[in-house]
N, C-alpha and C positions, 0 to 999 in steps of 0.2 A: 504494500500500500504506500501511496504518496503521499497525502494526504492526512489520513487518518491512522492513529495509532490502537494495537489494542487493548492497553488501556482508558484511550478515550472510547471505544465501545463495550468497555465493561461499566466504568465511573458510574457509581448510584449513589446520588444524597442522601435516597432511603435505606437503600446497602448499608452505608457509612453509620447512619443515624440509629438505625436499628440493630446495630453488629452482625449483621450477614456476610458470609464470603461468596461472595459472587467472580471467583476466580474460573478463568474458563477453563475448559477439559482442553486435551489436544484437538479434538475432532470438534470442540464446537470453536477455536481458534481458527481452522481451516476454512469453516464456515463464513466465520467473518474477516478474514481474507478474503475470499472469492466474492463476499456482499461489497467490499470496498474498492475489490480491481474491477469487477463486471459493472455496476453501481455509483456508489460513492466519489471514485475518483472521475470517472469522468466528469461526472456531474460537478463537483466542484470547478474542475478543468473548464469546461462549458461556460460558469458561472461567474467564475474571475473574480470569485472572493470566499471567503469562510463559510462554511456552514457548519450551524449546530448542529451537534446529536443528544438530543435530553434524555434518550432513551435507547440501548444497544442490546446484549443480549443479559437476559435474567435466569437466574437459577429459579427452582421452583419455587422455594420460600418467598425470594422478592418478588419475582409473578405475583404471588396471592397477595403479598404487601402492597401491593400497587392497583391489584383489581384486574389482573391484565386476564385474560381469555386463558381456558386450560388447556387449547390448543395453538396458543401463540407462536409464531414464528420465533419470538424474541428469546425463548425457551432453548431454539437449536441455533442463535447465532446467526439466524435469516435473517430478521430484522431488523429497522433503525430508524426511533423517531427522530425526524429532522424540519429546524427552522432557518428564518433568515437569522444573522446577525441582530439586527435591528426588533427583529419579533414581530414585526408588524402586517397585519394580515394581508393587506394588498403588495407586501414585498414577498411573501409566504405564496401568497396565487400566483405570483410572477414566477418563483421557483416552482411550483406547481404545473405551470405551461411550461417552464424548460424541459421538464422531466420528459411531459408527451410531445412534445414538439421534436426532441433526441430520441424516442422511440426505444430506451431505455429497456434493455433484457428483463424487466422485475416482473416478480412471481404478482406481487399484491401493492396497488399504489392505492392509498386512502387519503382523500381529503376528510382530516379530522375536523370533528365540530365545526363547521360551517357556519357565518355566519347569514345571514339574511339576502345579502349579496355572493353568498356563493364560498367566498373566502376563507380558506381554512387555520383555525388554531394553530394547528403544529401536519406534518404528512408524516404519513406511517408509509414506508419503504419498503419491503423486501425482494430475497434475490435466493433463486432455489432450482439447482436443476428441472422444473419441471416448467418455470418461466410461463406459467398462465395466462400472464398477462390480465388479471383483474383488477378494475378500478371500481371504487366503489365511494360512496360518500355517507357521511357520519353527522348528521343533525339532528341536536336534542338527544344525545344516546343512541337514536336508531337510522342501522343503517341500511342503503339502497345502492341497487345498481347502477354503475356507471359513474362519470365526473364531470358537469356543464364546466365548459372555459369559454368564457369570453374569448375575443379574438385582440383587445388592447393592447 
């Protein structure tokens, strides 16, 4: 990886704050490897600036500390919530169209918590040999098929 280290896709404030080790296994390292050379790195490459990751991959413990899904990506190292710098939702939707605009290998792109205009909280990423290619979107909790992008 260029970009991204694997400590920065392990780091959990909740980890940290609840005493968890959220230390990765060899095979879920490998995992996010290939989420950050298929993924991550180009995307930032693309991007021409930092992007967060607030969220990488979780042991089981922190999954349930967190509320995450009990069939999470995040679980084997697949996944990775990612924002702008700045946090701000219409720069969040701009990296949001970069992602489909680069046609990006990932298994599952989620615009999280949407706001009114579309605009997502934070995107949920992943990258899995089976490359599904599903987008889906997350308003109010519940989520739906598919991801409206403006064309701006």
């Amino acid at each position: 990886m260029k970009y991204f280290t694997i400590n920065e896709l392990t780091r959990s404030a909740t980890a940290k704050r609840l005493g968890i080790d959220n230390t990765a296994t060899k095979n879920i390292r490998l995992n996010l490897e290939a989420l950050g050379e298929n993924i991550l790195d180009p995307l930032r490459e693309a991007w021409g600036a930092p992007i967060i990751v607030t969220s990488g991959y979780r042991c089981q413990r922190l999954n349930k500390a967190v509320g995450g899904a009990s069939n999470s990506q995040h679980l084997y190292g697949q996944a990775a919530d990612i924002r702008t710098v700045s946090d701000r939702r219409e720069d969040n939707m701009k990296l949001l169209r970069k992602i489909i605009e680069m046609e990006l290998p990932f298994d599952k792109l989620i615009a999280e918590y949407v706001d009114s205009s579309g605009r997502p909280d934070w995107i949920h990423i992943s990258y899995s040999p089976a490359r599904r290619g599903i987008k889906l979107t997350c308003k109010g909790g519940k989520y739906s098929l598919g991801i409206k992008i403006d064309k701006k």
